[in-house]
N, C-alpha and C positions, 0 to 999 in steps of 0.2 A: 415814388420819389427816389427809388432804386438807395436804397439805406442796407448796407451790408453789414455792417454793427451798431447793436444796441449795448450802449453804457447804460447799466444801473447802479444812480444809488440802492443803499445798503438799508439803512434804517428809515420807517419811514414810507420806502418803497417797494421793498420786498420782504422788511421782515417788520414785525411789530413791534415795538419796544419800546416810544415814547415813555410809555409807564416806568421802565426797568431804568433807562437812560434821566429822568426827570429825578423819581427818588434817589442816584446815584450820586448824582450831585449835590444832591441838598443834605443826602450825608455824608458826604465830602468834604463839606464845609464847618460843617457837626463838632466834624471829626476835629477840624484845623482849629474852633475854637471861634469859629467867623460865623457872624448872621448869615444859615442858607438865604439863598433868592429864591423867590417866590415861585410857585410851580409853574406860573406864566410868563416870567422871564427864561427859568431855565429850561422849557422846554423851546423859546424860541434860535437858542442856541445849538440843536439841534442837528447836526451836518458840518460843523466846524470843528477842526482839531479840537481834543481837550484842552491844551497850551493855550490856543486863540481863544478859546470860549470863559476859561476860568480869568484870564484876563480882564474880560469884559464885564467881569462881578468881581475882580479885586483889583481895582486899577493901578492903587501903590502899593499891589506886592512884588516883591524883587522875583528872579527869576528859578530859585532857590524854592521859594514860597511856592510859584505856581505849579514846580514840578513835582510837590509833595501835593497839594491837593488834587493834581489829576492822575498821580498815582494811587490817591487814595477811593476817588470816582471809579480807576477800573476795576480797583479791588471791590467795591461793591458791586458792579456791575458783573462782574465776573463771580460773586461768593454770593449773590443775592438770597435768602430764603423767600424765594418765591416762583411763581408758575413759570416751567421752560417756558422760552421765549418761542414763538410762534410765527412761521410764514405768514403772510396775508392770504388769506382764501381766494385758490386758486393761481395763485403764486411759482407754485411748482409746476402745476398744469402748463402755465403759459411759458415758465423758461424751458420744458419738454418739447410744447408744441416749436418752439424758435430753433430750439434744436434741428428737432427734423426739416425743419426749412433751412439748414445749413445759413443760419444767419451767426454773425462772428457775434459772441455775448462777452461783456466785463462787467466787473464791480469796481464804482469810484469810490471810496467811501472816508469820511472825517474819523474812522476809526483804527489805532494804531493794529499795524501786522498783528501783534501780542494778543490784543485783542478779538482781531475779526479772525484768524483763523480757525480756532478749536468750535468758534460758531457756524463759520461757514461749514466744516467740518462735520458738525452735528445735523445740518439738514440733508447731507447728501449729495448738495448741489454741485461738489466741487470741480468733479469732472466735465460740468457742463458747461464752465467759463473758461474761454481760452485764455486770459490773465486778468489779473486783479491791481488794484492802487490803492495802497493807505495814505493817509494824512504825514506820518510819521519817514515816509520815505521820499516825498516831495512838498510842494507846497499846498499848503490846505486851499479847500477850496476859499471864494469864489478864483482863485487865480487857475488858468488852466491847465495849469502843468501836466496834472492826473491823466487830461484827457490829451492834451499833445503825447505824453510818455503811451499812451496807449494804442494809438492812432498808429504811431512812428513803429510801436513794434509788431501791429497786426499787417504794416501794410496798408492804410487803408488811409482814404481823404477825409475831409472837414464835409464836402458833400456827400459822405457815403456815412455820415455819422450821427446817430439820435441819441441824445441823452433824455435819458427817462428817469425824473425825480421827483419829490414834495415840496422843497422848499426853494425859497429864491437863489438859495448859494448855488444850487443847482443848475439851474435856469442863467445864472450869469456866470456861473463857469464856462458852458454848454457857448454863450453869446461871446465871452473873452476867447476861446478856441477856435472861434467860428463854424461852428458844428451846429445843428438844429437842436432843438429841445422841446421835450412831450411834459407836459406837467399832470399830476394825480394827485387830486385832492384830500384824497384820505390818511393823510397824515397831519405835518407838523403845520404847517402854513394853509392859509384860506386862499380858496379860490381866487379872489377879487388880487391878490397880494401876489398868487403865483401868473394871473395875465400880467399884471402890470410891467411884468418882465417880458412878455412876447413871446411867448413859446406858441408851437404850431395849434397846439389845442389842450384843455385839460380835461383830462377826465375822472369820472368820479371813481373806478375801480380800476386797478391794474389787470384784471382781466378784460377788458374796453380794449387794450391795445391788439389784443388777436384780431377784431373786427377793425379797425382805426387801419393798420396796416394792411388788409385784406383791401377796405377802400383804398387807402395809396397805388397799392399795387398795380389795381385796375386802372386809376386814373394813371 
């Protein structure tokens, strides 16, 4: 299909974290003195700025309010007493194998600079993305900004571009860009929820995309 960059999202799709991201919230709101949402709300907000997402579980807080309770989300997130946060198995393998195939890689992600670098940092991976997008420097997704600001500065077109993600913000970023989109279901959203959006295929592990792309190729 001749795809010269893959965009990934971040959580979800290459790294694991629902768990870490889910309880951050919930004591976020702990914190604030507000009924957390449930752990099946808050994990479907998942890939959305904190800004947009704490919105959508306190609708009449002023703007004051929201940016205490999602500073108080990354502080958990970021101070958690619990297990490092973990690649998806085989995660690394497959952004190594992209590498040597001289494929242009990025991270889109609904998490701020502040946040996503001392993690991206901690896996190693850094040199192996030729640039990155937070929420906090453009417009969260589903709007495309992320993926046109990335596109514009690699060089590269909407037909040369796969976005590789879990959830549907994903998926209609990827369709608002007009860029293709690979869906993986082993994260935040179900399968049946990430076709609904039209991406080229989903699959169940992020390592699926080594063989996925090996058939594109050929075809």
């Amino acid at each position: 299909m001749g795809f010269r960059l893959i965009v990934f999202d971040w959580d979800g799709t290459l790294m694991d974290s629902e768990a870490r991201i889910v309880t951050s919230i919930r004591a976020a709101f702990a914190d604030m003195g507000e009924r957390p949402p449930s752990r099946e709300v808050a994990r479907d907000v998942i890939g959305l700025d904190f800004a947009e997402a704490m919105a959508r579980f306190w609708p009449e807080a002023d703007d004051a309010a929201l940016s205490r309770v999602a500073a108080h989300c990354r502080f958990h997130y970021l101070n958690a007493d619990a297990a490092p946060l973990a690649l998806f198995s085989g995660a690394r393998e497959l952004v190594g194998w992209l590498s040597q195939r001289d494929y242009l890689l990025a991270v889109a992600t609904g998490k701020s600079r502040r946040s996503f670098d001392p993690i991206l940092d901690d896996t190693g991976l850094a040199d192996r993305f030729h640039t990155t997008r937070c929420a906090d420097e453009t417009c969260s997704k589903p709007h495309p900004e992320m993926l046109l600001q990335i596109m514009d500065e690699l060089g590269v077109t909407g037909a040369e571009t796969l976005m590789v993600g879990d959830t549907e913000y994903d998926m209609q970023m990827a369709y608002n860009a007009d860029t293709s989109a690979l869906a993986v279901c082993h994260g935040v959203h179900e399968r049946e929820r990430l076709l609904a959006q039209g991406p080229l295929d989903c699959l169940e592990t992020l390592p699926e995309l080594r063989s996925w792309l090996e058939r594109s190729e050929v075809v």
